[in-house]
GUFIDREN-671470 format. One record per residue: residue in three letters; x, y, z of N, C-alpha, C in turn. Coordinates in steps of 0.001 Angstrom, whole numbers, plus 500000, padded with zeros to 6 digits. Layout:
<sites>
ALAXYZXYZXYZ ...
</sites>
This chain:
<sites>
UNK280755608300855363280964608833854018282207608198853407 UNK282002607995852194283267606993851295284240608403851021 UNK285489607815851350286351608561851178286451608538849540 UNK287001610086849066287133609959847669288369610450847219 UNK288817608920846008290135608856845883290032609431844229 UNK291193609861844315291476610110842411291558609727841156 UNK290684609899840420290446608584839435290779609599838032 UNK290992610653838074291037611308836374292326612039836657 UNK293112612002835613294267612515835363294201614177835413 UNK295364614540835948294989615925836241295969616629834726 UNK295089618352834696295608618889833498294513617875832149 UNK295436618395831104295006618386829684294886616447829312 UNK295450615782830031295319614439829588293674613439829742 UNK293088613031828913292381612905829080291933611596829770 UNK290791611276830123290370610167830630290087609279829946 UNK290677607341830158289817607033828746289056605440829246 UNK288226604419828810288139603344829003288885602634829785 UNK290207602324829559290961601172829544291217602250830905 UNK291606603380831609291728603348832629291478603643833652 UNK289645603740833360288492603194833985288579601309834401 UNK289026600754833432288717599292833636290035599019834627 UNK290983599481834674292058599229835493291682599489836603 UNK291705600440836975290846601003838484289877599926839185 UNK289177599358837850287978598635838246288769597306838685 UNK289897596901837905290483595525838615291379595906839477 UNK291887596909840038292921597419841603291790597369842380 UNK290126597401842378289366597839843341289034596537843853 UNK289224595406842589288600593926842908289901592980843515 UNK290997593577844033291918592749844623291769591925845872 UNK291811590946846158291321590338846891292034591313848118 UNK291744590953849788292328592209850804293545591238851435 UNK293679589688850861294793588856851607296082588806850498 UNK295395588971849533296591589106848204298214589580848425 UNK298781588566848244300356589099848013301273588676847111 UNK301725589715846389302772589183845302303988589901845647 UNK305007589036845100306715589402845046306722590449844095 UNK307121591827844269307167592662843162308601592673842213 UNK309675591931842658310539591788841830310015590513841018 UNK309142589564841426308853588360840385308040588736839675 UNK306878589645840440305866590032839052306955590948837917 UNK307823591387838542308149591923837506309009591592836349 UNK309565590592836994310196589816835604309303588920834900 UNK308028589122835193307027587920834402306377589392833130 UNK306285590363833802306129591738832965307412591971832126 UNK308234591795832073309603591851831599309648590871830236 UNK309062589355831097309050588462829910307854588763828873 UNK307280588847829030305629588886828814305304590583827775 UNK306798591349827829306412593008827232305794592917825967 UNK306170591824825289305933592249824031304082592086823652 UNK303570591217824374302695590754824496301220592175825324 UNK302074592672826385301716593575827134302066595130826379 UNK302410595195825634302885596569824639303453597411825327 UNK304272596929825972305397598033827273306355598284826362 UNK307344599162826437308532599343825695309604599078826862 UNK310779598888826191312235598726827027312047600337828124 UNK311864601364827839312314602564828136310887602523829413 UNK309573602141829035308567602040830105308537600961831156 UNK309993599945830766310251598958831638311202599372832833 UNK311871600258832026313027600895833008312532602210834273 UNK311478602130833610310948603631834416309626602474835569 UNK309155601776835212308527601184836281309623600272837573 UNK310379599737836866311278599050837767311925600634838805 UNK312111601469838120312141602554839311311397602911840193 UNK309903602268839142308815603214840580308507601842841528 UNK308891601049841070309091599701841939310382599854843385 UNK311164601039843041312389601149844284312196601512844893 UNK310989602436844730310572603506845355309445603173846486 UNK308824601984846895308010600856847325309111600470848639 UNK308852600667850054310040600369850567309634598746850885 UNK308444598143850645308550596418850763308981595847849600 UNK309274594527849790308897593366848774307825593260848537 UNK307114592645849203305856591993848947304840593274849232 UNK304173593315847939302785594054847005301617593328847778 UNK301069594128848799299847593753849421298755594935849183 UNK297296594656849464296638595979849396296655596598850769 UNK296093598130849771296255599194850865297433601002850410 UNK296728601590851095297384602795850691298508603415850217 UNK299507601647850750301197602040850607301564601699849314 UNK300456601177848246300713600816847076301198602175846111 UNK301085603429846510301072604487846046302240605233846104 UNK302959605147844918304573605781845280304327607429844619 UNK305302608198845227305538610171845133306719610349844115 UNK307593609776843423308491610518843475308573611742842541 UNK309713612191842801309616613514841519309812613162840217 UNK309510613655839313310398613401838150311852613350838206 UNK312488614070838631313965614244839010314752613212839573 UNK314205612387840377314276611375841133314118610304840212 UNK313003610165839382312805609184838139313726609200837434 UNK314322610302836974315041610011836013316202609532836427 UNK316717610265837491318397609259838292317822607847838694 UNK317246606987839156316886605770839207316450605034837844 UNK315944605681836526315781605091835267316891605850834353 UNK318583605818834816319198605720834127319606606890833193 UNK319101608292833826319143609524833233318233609766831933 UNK317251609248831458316736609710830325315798610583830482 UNK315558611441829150315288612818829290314258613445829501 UNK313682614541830380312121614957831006311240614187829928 UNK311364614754828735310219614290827396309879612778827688 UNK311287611756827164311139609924826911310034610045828489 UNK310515610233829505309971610278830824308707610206831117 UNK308402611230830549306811611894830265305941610471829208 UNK306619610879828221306093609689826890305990608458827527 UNK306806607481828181306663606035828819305814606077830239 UNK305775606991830853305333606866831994303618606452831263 UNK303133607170830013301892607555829853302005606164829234 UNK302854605249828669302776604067828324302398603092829321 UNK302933603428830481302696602255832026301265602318831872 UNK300541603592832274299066604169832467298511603573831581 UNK298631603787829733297829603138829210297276601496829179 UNK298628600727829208298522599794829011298296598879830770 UNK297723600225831418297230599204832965298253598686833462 UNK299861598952833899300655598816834419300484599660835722 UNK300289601105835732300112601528837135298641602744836841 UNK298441603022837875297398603987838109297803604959838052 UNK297115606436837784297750607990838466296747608571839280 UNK297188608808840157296631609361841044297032610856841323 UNK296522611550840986297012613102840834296306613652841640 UNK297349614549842474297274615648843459295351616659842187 UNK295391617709843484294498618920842823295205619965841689 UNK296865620016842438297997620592840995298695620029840379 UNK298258618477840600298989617648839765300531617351840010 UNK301008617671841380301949617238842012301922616112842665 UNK303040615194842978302923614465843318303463614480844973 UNK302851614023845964303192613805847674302163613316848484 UNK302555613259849666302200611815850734301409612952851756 UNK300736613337852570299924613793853109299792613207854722 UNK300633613380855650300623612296856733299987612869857943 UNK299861612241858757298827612229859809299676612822861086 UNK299324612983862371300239613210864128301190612297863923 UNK300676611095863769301349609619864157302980609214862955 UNK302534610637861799303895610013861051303389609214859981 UNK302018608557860112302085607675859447301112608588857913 UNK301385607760856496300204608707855781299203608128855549 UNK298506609428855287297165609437855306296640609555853901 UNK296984610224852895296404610276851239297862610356850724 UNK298145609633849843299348610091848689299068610043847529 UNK299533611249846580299390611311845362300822611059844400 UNK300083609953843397301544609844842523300772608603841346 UNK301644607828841701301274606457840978300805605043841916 UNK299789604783841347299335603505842453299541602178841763 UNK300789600940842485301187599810841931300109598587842153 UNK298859599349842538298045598098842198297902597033841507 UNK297736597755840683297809596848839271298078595624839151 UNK299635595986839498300967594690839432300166593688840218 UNK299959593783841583299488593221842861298077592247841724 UNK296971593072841464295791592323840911295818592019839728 UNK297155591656839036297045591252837692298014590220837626 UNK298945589862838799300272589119839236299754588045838142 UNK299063587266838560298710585840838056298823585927836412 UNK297920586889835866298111587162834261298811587533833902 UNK299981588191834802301132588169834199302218587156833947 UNK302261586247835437302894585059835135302159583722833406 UNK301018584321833515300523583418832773301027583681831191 UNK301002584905830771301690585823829453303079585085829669 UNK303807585051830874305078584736830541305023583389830660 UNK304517582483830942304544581105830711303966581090829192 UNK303400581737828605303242581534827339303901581914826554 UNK304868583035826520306085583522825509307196582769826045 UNK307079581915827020308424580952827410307978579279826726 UNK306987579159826609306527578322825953306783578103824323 UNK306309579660823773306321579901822431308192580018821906 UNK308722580054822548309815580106822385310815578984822105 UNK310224577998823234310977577093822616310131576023821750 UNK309182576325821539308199575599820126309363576331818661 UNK309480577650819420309804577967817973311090577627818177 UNK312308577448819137313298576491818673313603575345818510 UNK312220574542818620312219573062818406311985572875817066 UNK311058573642816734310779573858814878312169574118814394 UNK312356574780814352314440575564814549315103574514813698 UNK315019573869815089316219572574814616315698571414813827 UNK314429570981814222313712570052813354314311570793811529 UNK313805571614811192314145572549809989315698571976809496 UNK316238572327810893317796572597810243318256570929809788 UNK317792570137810616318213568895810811317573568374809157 UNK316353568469809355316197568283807839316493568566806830 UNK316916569987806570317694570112805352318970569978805118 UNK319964569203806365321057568973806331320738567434805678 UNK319858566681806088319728565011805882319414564976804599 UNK319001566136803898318302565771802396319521566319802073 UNK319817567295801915321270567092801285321983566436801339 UNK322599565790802053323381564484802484322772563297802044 UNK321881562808802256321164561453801656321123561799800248 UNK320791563060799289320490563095797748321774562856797636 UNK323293563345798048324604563492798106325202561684797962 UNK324524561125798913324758559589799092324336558732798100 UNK323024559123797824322152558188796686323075558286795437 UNK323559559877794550323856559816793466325575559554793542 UNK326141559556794708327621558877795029327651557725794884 UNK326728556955795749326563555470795408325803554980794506 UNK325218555601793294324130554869792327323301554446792504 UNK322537554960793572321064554606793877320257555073793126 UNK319547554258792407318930554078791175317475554941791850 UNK317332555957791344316472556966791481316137558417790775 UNK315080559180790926315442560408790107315656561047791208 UNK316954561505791095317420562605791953317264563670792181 UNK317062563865790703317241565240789916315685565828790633 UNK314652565136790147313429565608791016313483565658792572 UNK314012564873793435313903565011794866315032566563795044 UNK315746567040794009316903567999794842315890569041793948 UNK314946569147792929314011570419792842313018570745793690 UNK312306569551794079311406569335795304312255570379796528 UNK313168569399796592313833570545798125313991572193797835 UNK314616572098796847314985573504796531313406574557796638 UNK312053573753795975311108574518795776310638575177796991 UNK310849573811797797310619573622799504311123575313800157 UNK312518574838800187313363575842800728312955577196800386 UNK312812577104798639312457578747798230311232579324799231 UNK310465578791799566309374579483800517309744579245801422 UNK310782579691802020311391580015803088311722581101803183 UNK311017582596803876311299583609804131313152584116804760 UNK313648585258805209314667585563805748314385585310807419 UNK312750585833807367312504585669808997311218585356808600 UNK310461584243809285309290583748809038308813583222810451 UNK307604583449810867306846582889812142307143581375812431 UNK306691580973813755306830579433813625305221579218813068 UNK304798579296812946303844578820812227303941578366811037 UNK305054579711809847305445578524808472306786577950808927 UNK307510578013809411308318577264809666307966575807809825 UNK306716575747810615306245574298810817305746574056809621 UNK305246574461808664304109574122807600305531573548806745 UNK306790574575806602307780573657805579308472572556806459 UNK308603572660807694309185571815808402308265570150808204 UNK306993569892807942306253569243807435306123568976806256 UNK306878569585805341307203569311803843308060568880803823 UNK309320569122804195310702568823804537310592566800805279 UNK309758567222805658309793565376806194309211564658804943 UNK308113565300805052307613564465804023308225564037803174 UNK309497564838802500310220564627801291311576563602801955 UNK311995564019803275312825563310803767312241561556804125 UNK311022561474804464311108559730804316310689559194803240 UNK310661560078802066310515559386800640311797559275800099 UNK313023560066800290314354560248800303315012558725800705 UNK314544559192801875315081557785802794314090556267802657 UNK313471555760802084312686555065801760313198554288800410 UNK313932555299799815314411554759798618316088554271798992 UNK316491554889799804318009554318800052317944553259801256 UNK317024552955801886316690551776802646316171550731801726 UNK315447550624801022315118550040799968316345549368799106 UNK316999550107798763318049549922797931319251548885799064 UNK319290549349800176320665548962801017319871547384801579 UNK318534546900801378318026546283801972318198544692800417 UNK318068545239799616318022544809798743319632543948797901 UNK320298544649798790321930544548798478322434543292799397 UNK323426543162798683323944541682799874325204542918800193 UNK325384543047801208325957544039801844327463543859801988 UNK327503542109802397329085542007802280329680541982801034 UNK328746541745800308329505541511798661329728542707798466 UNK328630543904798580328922544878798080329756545675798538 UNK330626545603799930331238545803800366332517545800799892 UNK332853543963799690334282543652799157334339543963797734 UNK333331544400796927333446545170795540333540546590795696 UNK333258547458797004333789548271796738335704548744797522 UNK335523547892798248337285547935798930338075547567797440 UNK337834546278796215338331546071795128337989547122794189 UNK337270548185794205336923549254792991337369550507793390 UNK337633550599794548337819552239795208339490552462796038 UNK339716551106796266340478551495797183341997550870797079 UNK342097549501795896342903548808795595343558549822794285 UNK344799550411794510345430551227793293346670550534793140 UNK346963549010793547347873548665792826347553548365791145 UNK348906548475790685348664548477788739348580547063788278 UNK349165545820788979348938544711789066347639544173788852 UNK346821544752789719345523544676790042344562545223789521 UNK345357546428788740344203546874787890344064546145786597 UNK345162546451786211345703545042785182345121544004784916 UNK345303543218785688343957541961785936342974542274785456 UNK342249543480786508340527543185786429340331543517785185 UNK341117544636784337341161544914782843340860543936782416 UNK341949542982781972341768541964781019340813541013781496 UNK340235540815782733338922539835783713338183540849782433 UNK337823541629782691336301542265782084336501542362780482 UNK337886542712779860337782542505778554337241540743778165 UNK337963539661779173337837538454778676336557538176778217 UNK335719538557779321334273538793779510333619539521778478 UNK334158540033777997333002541018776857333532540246775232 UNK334890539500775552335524538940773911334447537958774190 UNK333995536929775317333041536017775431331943536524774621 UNK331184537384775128329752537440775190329742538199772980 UNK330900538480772449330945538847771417330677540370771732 UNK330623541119772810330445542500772862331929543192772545 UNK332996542675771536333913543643771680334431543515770431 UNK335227544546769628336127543870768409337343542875769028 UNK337700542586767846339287541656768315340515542992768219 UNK340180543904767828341624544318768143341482544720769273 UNK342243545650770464342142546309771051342519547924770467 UNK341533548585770156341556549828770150340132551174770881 UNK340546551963770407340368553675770935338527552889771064 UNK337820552972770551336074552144770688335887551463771405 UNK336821550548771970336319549764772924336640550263774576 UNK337389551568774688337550551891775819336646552125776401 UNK335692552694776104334606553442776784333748552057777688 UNK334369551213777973333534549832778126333889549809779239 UNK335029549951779722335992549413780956335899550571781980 UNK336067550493782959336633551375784061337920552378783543 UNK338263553310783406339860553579783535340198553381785329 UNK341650553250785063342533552738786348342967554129786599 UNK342816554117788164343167555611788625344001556013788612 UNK345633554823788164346686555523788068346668556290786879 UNK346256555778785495345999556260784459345378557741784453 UNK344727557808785437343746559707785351345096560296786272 UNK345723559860786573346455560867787559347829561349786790 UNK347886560136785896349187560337784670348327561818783849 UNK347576561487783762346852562523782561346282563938783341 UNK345693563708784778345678564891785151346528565040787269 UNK347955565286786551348624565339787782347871566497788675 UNK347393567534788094347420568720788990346154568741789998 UNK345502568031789873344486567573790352344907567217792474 UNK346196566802792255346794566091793422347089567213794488 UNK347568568465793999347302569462794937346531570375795979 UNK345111569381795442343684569582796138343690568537797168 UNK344557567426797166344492566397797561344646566746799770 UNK344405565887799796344696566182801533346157565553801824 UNK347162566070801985348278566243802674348917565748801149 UNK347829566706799488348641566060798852349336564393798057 UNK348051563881798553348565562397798288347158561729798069 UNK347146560738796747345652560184795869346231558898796368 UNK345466558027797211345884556401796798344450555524796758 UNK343585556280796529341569555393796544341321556526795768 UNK340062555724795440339280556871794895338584557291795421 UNK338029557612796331337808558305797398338556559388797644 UNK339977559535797328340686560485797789340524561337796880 UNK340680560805795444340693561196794135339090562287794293 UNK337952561700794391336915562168794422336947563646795366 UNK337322563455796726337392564319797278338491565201797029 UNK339448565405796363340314566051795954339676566862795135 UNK339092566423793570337827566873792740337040568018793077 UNK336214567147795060335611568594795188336011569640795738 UNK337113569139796163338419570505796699338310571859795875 UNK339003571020794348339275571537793219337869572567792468 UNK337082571899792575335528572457792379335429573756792343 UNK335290574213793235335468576299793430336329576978792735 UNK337367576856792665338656577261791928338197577262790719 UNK337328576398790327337240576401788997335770577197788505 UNK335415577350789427333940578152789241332417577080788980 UNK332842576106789305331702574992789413330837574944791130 UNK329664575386790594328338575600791842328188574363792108 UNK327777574109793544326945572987793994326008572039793125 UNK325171573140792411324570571892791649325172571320790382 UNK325825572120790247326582571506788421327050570413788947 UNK328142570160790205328450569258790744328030567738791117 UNK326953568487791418325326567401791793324946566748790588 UNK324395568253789679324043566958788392324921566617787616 UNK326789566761787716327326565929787241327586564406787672 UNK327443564532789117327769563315789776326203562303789545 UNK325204562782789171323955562039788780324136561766787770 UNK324770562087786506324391561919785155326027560986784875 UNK326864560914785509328084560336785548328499559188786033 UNK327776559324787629328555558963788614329855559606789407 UNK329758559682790634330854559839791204332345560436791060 UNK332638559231790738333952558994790448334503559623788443 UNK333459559703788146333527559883786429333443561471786779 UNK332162562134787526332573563536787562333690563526788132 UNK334491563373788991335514563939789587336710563584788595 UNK336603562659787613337850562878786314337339564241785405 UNK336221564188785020335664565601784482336176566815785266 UNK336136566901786747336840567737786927338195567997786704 UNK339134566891787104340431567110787192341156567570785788 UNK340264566758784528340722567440782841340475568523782948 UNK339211569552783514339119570521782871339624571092783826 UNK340360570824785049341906571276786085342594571725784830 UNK343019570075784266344316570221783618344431570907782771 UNK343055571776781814342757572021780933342916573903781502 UNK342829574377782341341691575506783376342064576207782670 UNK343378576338781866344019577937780982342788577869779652 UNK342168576867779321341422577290777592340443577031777814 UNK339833576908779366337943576624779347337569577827780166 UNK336735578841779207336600580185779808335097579912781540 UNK334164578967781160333423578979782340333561577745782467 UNK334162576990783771334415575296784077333369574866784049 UNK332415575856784959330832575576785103330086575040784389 UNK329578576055783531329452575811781958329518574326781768 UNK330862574104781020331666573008780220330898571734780950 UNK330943571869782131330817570576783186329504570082782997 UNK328428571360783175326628571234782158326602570824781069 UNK327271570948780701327202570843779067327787569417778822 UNK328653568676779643328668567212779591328752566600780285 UNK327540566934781503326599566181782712325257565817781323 UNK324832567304780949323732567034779650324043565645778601 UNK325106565586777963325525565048777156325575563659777711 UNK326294563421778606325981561842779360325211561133779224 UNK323860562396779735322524561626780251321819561176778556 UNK322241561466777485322329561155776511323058560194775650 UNK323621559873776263324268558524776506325900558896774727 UNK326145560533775157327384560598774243328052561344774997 UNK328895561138776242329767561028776553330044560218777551 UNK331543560019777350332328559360778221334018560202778293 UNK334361559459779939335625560399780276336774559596779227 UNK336450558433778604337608558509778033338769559158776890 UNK337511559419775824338224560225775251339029561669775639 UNK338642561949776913339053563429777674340771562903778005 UNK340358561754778335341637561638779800342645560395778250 UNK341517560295777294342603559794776170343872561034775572 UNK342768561915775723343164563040774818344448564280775257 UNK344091563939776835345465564559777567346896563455777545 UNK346240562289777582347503561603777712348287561829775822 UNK347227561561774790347694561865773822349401563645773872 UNK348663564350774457348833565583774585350157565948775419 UNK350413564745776210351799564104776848352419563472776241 UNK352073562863775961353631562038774853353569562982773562 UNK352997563538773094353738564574772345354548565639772602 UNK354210566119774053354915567254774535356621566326775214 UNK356316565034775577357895564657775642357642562897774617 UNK358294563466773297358673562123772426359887561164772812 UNK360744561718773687361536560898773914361527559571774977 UNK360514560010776054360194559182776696358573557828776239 UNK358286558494775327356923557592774502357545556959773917 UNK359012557396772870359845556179772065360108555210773020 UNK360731555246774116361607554284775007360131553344775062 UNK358880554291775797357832552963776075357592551689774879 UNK358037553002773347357377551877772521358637550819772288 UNK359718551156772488360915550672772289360821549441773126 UNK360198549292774276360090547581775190360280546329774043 UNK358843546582773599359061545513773043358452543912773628 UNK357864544313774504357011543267775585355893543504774931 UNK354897542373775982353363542280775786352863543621776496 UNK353164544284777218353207545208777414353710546489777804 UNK353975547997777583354600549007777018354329549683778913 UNK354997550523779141354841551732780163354872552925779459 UNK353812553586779910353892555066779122354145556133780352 UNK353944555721781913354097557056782225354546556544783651 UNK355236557425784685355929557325785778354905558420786705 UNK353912558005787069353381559286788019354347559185789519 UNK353818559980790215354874560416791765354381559384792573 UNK355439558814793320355153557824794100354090557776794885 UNK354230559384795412352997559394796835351963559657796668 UNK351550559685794575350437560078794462349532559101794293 UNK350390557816793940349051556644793483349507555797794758 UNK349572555442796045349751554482796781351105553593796636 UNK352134554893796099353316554099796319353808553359794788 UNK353089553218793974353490552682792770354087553145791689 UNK354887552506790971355917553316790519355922553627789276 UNK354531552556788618353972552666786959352900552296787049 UNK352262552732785915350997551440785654351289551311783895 UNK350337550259783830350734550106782101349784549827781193 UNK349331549798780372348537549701779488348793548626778163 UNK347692548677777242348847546870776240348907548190774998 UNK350120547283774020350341547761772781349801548672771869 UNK348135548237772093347514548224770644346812549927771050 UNK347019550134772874346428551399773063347457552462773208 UNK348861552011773420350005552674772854350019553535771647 UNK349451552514770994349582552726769571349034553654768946 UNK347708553877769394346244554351769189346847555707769880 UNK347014556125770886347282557573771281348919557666770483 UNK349463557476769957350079557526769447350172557875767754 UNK348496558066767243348595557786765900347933559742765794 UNK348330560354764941347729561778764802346256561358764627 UNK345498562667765857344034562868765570343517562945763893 UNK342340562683764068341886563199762764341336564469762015 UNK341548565052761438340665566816761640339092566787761444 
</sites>
């Protein structure tokens, strides 16, 4: 006669499917089967979320796991642990009869352990002459034993999914650091492109980007994000491929980085000579024909000193320094990332970062910098403005505030006049720069109303 073991929960709980079908896979365990019950159980551990265990039904099985005096989960009668509730709860950490009750019925449902209930629904071991037992009622860790394998397999798959989803992660991050930086590069260096569309593209990108989103869209923008990144990069390879690299090189060490006044001097009158040639200029030199030339960086620093305090350790001698000083200055003044952006597209570089430093010099009478800065990034791309009249208009704004030192310049009497003494350590050590007569003259003459 088949011995008969306990298959329905004793009392008011009812019987249901799922632990009928459990029973049915503890009965199909093979009889050589052995698993590590501390490994199955960290593969159940990894694998909870998947398995619908809670933290609190994890803590209460790893107890009824102590209670098992082997390691190794073989079949057979000893799979069946007694303890009291009382006992449960000092081994799971004191939590309270109720949580106890509630998770245990979580193990059961979700086919973690069996119950095997006494006739009063107590739980104990029933032993034989020999000591040894013979029926115990409680919980039976079968389960663990005939499901070992599917459990390791759940956790090879949430260890899997995990780092898919931190490979997406960084792919993500990496990309939207490179498109910012490459759009950052293109409109620094004048890479002849629309910018303006590749930094809405990203932005549109980004906007469908949840706070917390699956890897699944993560990959779908992480695949947009490239896409836009080797069209990005396609155009500044293009461009750098196209360049004679050393030339463009030693034009920019001579445009960025040379702040002697000597030298600026020169290339001045090199490029005016050049434009009296081609008939692109009047014969006098005045206020109309500035907008043609470069200004010389000592010249923006005469007109906007305060600018230099953004500077790194304090001191402008490239423009480069100048520039990055600019975006120092940037925040302070209430100018966002992109005003920045599309000033440096609609400008250039080096032209926004004099836009910034005037409306530095300016910061007491321009109520939003922000603003102001849109409003002639817009105007640029329209081809009516330029920084000179700005950085004309402060220097104007200096020699009126000291006349005594503008007489002495005009007082020389040379081919050419000095109008201003900036700080040694701000332009690379130099102690003037100078400008000719006829533009002396010109900031020198009252505006018009």
């Amino acid at each position: 006669m088949t011995e008969l073991v306990a298959t329905t929960p004793f009392g008011r709980r009812p019987m249901t499917l799922g632990q009928i079908s459990s029973q049915i896979r503890a009965k199909a365990v093979a009889t050589d089967a052995v698993a590590h019950k501390w490994q199955v159980f960290h593969d159940i551990r990894n694998a909870r979320e998947l398995l619908g265990a809670t933290d609190r039904a994890l803590a209460i099985l790893e107890a009824l796991l102590t209670f098992h005096p082997e390691t190794a989960l073989t079949p057979g009668s000893g799979l069946v642990v007694f303890p009291s509730n009382e006992h449960l709860i000092s081994r799971a950490n004191g939590m309270s009869p109720a949580t106890l009750r509630r998770h245990l019925a979580v193990l059961v449902q979700r086919g973690l352990v069996i119950r095997r209930d006494s006739p009063n629904g107590k739980r104990y071991a029933r032993k034989g002459r020999g000591g040894e037992i013979e029926q115990a009622y409680g919980f039976d860790l079968t389960p663990i034993l005939a499901r070992a394998a599917e459990f390791k397999d759940l956790a090879n798959a949430v260890e899997a999914e995990k780092k898919a989803f931190k490979h997406v992660k960084e792919k993500l991050t990496i990309c939207r650091r490179d498109i910012v930086k490459m759009i950052e590069a293109g409109i620094g260096e004048g890479v002849p492109a629309d910018w303006r569309r590749f930094r809405r593209e990203y932005e549109t990108i980004i906007g469908r980007l949840p706070r917390t989103a699956p890897r699944q869209v993560l990959e779908t923008i992480t695949q947009a994000l490239e896409t836009l990144w080797l069209d990005i990069n396609s155009v500044l390879e293009s461009f750098v491929k196209s360049e004679n690299l050393n030339a463009n090189e030693s034009h920019s060490e001579r445009h960025k980085q040379n702040s002697n006044s000597d030298s600026n001097y020169e290339i001045e009158q090199a490029f005016r000579q050049d434009e009296e040639a081609s008939g692109s200029v009047a014969e006098t030199d005045n206020v109309r024909s500035l907008p043609k030339r470069d200004l010389p960086l000592g010249m923006v620093l005469s007109a906007c000193p305060d600018v230099v305090d953004y500077a790194k350790g304090r001191e402008i001698r490239t423009w480069r320094d100048f520039v990055a000083a600019a975006e120092q200055a940037r925040p302070a003044l209430g100018i966002s990332p992109s005003a920045w952006m599309e000033a440096q597209e609609a400008m250039g570089a080096e032209n926004a970062a004099i836009t910034i430093a005037a409306i530095l010099q300016r910061a007491e009478r321009i109520s939003s910098g922000g603003g102001y800065l849109r409003n002639l990034a817009e105007r640029a791309r329209d081809g009516k403005f330029t920084v000179w009249p700005m950085v004309m208009a402060l220097l104007r704004a200096k020699i009126e505030d000291s006349k005594p030192a503008a007489n002495a310049g005009r007082a020389g009497g040379g081919e050419i006049a000095e109008i201003a003494r900036p700080d040694d350590n701000s332009v690379g050590g130099n102690s003037s720069w100078t400008v000719s007569p006829a533009l002396l003259k010109s900031l020198g003459k009252p505006r018009r109303p």
